[in-house]
C-alpha positions in Angstrom: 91.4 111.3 91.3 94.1 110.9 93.7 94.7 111.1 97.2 98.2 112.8 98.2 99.0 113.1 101.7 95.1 112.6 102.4 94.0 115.2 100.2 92.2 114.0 96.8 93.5 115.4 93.9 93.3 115.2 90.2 96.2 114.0 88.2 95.6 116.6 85.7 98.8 116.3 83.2 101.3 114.8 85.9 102.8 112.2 84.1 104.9 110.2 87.1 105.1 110.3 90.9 108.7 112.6 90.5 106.5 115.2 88.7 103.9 115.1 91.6 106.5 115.9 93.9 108.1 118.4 91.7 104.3 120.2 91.6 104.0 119.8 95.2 107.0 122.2 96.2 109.5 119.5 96.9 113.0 118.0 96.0 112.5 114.4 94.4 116.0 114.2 96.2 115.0 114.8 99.8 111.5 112.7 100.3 110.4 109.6 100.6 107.3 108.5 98.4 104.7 105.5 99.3 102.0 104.7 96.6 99.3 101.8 98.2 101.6 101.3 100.8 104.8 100.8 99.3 107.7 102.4 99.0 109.1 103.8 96.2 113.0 104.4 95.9 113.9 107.8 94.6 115.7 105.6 91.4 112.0 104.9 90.3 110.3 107.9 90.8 110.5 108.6 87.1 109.0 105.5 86.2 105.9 105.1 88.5 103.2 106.7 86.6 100.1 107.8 88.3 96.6 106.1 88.5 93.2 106.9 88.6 92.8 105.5 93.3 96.6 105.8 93.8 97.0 106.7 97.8 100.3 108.7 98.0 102.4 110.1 101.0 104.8 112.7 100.2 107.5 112.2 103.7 109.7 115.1 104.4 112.3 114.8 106.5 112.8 118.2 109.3 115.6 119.2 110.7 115.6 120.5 114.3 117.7 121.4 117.0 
């Protein structure tokens, strides 16, 4: 189980923290990712697998006017 944006979820067959964000409905291009409070740069996405007590935040960034 892991917690993404406060919610707990399971990890299922998500390989990496780009494939989370992928599932989640968002561009790996346009977020920014924190796993146990740090940041994670886009470049390693790929490589950060996913474990069991990982704390995520998926950021977004909004446009307005």
């Amino acid at each position: 189980m892991i917690k993404v944006n406060g919610e707990e979820m399971e990890i299922g067959s998500l390989a990496n923290l780009k494939e989370l964000v992928e599932s989640q409905g968002y561009n790996p291009q346009l977020v920014v990712c924190e796993v146990n409070l740090e940041i994670v740069s886009r470049e390693k996405l790929q490589d950060r697998g996913l474990e069991e007590g990982d704390e995520i935040e998926i950021v977004t960034f909004m446009q307005g006017g």
